[in-house]
Steps between C-alpha positions, in 0.01 A plus 500: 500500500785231549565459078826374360540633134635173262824619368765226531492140627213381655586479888380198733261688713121455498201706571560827374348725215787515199393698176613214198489608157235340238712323301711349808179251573448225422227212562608272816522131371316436836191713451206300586263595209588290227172624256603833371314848529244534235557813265170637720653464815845700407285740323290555817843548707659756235212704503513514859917573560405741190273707738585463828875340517589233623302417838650151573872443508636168308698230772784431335833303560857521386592274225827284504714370322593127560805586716261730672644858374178729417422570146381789558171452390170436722272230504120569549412318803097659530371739215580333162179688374607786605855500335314372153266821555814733549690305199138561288570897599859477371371385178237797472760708564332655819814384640875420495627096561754714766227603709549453829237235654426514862566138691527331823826287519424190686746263534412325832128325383528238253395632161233270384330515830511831451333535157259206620324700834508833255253313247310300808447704785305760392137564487375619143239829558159430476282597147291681652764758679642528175252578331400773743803628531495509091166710554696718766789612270208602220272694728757670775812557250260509159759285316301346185538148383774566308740668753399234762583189243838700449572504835494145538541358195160374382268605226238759537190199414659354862473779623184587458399203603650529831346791531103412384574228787609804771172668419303207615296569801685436813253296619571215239872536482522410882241202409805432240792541750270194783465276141159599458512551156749366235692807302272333192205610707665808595565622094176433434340716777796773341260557188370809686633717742174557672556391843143475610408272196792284554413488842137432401561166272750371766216490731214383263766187374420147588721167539525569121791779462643448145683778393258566202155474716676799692619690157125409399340607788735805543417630139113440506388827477747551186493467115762327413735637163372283295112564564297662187453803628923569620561375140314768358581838737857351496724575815678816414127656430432343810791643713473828337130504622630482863447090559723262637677156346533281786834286385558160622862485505538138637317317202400566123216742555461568120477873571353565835188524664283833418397673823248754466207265331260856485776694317597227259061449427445870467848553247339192286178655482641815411702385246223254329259802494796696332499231247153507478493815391728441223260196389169783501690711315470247213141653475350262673245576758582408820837301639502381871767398663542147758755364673293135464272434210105620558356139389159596592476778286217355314563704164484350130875520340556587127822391319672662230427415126708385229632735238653495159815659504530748241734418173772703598516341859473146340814578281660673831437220710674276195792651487550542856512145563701418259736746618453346872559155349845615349617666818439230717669229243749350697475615835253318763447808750568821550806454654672372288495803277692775396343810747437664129268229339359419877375864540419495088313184537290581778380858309391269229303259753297794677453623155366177390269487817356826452373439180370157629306690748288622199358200421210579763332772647210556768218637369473877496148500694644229784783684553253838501279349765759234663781455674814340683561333863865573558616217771826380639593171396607199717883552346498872611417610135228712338166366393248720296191293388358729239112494318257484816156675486306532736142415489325873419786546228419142364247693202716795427814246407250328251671161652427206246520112619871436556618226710599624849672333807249293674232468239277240507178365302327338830415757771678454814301361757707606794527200670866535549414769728328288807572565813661240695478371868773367733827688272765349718781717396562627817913476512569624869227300664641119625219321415421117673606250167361199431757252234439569173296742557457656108610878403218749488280549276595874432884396481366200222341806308796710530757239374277388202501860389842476472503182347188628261699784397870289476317303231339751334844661402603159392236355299536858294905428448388141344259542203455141439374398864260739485388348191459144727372716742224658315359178323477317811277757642288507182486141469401427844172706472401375207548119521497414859274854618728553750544879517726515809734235369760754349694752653454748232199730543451532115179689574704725522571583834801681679450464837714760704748393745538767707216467735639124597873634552561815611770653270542247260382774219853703592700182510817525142273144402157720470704770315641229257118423475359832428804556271414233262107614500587875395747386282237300297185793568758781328465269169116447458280712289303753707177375324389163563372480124871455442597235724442222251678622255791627743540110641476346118781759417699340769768245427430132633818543760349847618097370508623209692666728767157714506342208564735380779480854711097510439475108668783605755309818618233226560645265707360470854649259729392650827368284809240637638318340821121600395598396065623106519603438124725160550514453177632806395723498727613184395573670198686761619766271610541334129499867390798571720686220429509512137603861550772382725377795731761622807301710720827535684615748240260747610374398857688477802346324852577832749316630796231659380494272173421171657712413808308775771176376379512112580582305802811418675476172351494583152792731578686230650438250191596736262805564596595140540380440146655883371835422725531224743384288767751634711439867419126421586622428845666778572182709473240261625493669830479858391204726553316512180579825366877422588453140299375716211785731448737286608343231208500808238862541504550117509310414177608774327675429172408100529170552262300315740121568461189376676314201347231699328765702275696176375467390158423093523785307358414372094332146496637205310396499162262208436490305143194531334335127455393448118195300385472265240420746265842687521331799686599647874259427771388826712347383816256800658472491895195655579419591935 
């Protein structure tokens, strides 16, 4: 090797190896790149002359003084990165500033051409080797994430990055290398490392080739981390069991995807009977265990009875509020507290709340002969729905009239139950469209379940609308005899919702409902003889809110194509707007929801009303399952709904007119 070691004065000769040491560079004046390394860049190189020296020499030059006698020092011609990565070393320590620094003394080529071609001509590798050869290093040397981001001098998230993208199938990464797929394309297809899958959506993808219709698509036969049932199990249970996370580590996958859908069914089920169990041992008679509620269970429910609390609990109960109140003087959560009067505070709550817990009981003969569904919630929590008999146990509970979830004076006549002809909810099918053609008739039922059910949660959270509510009804039969005119079926009559929109009984909305209905049933005397005396006991604020939940379990604003009811209908719309009612809150237009089940033109105008004219565009031409997926994750977040969930804007109050007499005028429009 022809290398001249720097010891004295540099001499005027060019193109030869010298050895320089670190603290004799310097930066040339004439280096071409005037924007300086970022700290990840010089990182990168450090880590790299850290483990496997230096594998590029620096071009350097003499520098002079004005009368041209050398200085002594060098001037870094090509490699200013390289000497900032050596100078970071020094000040680790990993090296001394005296080090010796291998160069190339050029004196002949004109330094900023020099550092100009260095930074030019050169042809950056492609992502695609790099991430293979990432891949490489991992499988053939078994160098983890960490040792590889040591070696050059990125962090181990990069890293594994790098190397999910390696593991893609070959087959797509040389699509990637011809520009056949972008590298967002190319992340999302990285969610698994199952070639044959990956390979599979690639070929079943359309025009349409957003990253997160492949993440969708690539995912489909996953539970997502924040599905009921992965809340539940949890992931380490699931793990431990011998399934598999899949881990998105391009986006926020808010835990994963679960793989094994059989394992994580048959570890819920096994864990809800568990519970079960514990719910039989109670003493009740049976406990079954669901992952989904059994609606059609067709058994008459018993709720537990009030009970006096003895003297000594009374005086308990006292004093452990008061205590409660003095703790929390002061202090407006529990963080804010001391850990002592935190932890002494909360002994004094569960205290307080098992006591409270004795204010009613089930019945020692319906918990003899009854029992418990145990069922997973939709937020991944425990349900047990306690005090169901079935129908040969019905005599040995000695069940007395109690009101019970779906009770009603007038018989159902089952006419909610009809058939119907021509459903058009096909979503897959492209089906010839006609302008304007209307939604379906199944699709009108569905939505106005959801909009029956919106405003029967509402109507119970505003006491004195219900009030309106309920006289209007009343009045209209009995002055104008028009029985359909209200939307309250005073009768009264709960009609269920769950045969006109499949799942709407799981929905958080319907648990809000049935909340509000147990929470009332726990308080009423078991014997109907009592129920007078019960309501006069009541105060006026509390009778008033009975009165609101009994009309709201009533209301019924469902369109129905064999039941026309215009007028009640009609009233179903003042209803919602003097409740103010956002449907939005709890209903969102998605695939299944609303946007696979109607035509490509209703697709089309809502997202130009949900989004924009120009977004409507965009996806005019799609196929129509691509339009609807595509439109879901447009209209997402904007609270647009379909015109048969709005609530019609308030009218403009009008002035009454006043007669000669002094008195308002009330004008009745009969049809």
């Amino acid at each position: 090797m022809n290398a001249v070691t720097e010891t004295v004065a540099a001499e005027p000769v060019s193109g030869v190896e010298i050895f320089v040491p670190l603290a004799k560079l310097k930066k040339s004046p004439r280096n071409a790149r005037k924007v300086p390394h970022g700290e990840a860049a010089i990182e990168a190189l450090a880590a790299s002359i850290q483990h496997k020296g230096l594998i590029q020499n620096l071009v350097v030059e003499p520098e002079t003084k004005e009368d041209g006698t050398p200085t002594g020092y060098y001037l870094v011609t090509a490699g200013e990165g390289r000497r900032l990565a050596m100078l970071l070393r020094a000040k680790r320590k990993q090296i001394r500033k005296s080090e010796p620094v291998r160069c190339w003394l050029d004196t002949a080529n004109d330094p900023s051409e020099i550092s100009l071609d260095e930074n030019v001509t050169r042809t950056p590798m492609h992502p695609a080797d790099q991430f293979e050869r990432f891949a490489e290093l991992s499988n053939d040397k078994g160098w983890g994430a960490q040792e590889i981001g040591a070696r050059f001098g990125v962090s181990a998230g990069v890293v594994k990055q790098r190397l999910r993208l390696g593991a893609v199938s070959p087959k797509l990464l040389q699509v990637y290398r011809e520009d056949g797929l972008t590298l967002d394309q190319l992340m999302a297809f990285a969610i698994t490392e199952d070639h044959a899958r990956q390979e599979q959506v690639f070929e079943g993808l359309h025009h349409n080739r957003e990253p997160w219709i492949i993440r969708r698509d690539m995912t489909a036969a996953n539970v997502p981390a924040d599905d009921r049932r992965a809340v539940f199990i949890g992931a380490d249970a699931y793990v431990e069991a011998g399934g598999n996370i899949i881990r998105d580590l391009f986006s926020e996958d808010r835990g994963g995807f679960f793989e094994d859908v059989g394992l994580l069914d048959m570890l819920a089920a096994e864990k809800l009977r568990d519970i079960a169990s514990e719910v039989q041992a109670e003493g009740w008679k049976w406990a079954e265990a669901h992952i989904d509620y059994p609606h059609a269970h067709g058994m008459r429910r018993f709720y537990p009875q009030p009970i006096a609390l003895s003297d000594e609990d009374e005086a308990r109960l006292d004093a452990l509020s008061a205590e409660y109140d003095t703790l929390a003087d002061g202090y407006s959560s529990y963080d804010e507290m001391p850990e002592d009067v935190a932890a002494k505070l909360e002994a004094v709550s569960d205290e307080i709340d098992t006591i409270s817990a004795k204010r009613s009981a089930y019945d020692a003969n319906v918990i003899a002969h009854g029992g418990a569904f145990v069922v997973l919630h939709h937020d991944g929590s425990v349900r047990v729905e306690r005090g169901f008999v079935r129908l040969e146990d019905e005599a040995l509970a000695d069940p007395q009239p109690e009101p019970e979830e779906g009770d009603a004076t007038v018989p159902e006549t089952g006419k909610d139950e009809r058939p119907e002809d021509g459903d058009e909810d096909v979503q897959d099918v492209e089906e010839e469209e006609e302008p304007g053609k209307p939604i379906s008739d199944s699709l009108t039922r569905d939505l106005s379940a959801h909009r029956t059910l919106a405003l029967r949660v509402a109507l119970a959270d505003q006491p004195d609308t219900a009030l309106i509510a309920l006289t209007h009804t009343l009045t209209a039969q009995l002055f104008y005899s028009y029985a359909e005119a209200g939307c309250l079926e005073v009768r009264p009559t709960v009609t269920p919702l769950g045969s006109h929109a499949d799942g709407i009984e799981d929905t958080p909305l319907a648990a809000r409902a049935s909340a509000q209905h147990e929470a009332w049933a726990e308080r009423m005397p078991r014997d109907v003889a009592d129920l007078w005396d019960f309501i006069v006991g009541l105060a006026d604020e509390k009778r008033i809110a009975l009165l609101a939940h009994c009309a709201a379990r009533t209301v019924n604003a469902l369109r129905l194509p064999w039941d026309r009811k215009p007028r009640s209908l009609q009233t179903a719309n003042r209803l919602a707007t003097e409740l103010a009612l956002d449907v939005a809150r709890d209903w969102t237009p998605t695939v299944d929801s609303y946007l696979g089940r109607v035509t490509k033109a209703h697709i089309v105008e809502a997202v130009a009303e949900g989004v924009s004219e120009d977004a409507a565009r965009r996806i005019a031409d799609m196929k129509k399952l691509d339009m609807a997926q595509a439109a879901e994750q447009l209209l997402a977040g904007t609270g647009w709904l379909p015109a048969i969930l709005r609530t019609p804007e308030p009218e403009a109050e009008q002035p009454a007119t006043v007669e000669e007499d002094g008195e308002a005028s009330f004008a009745v429009a009969a049809e």
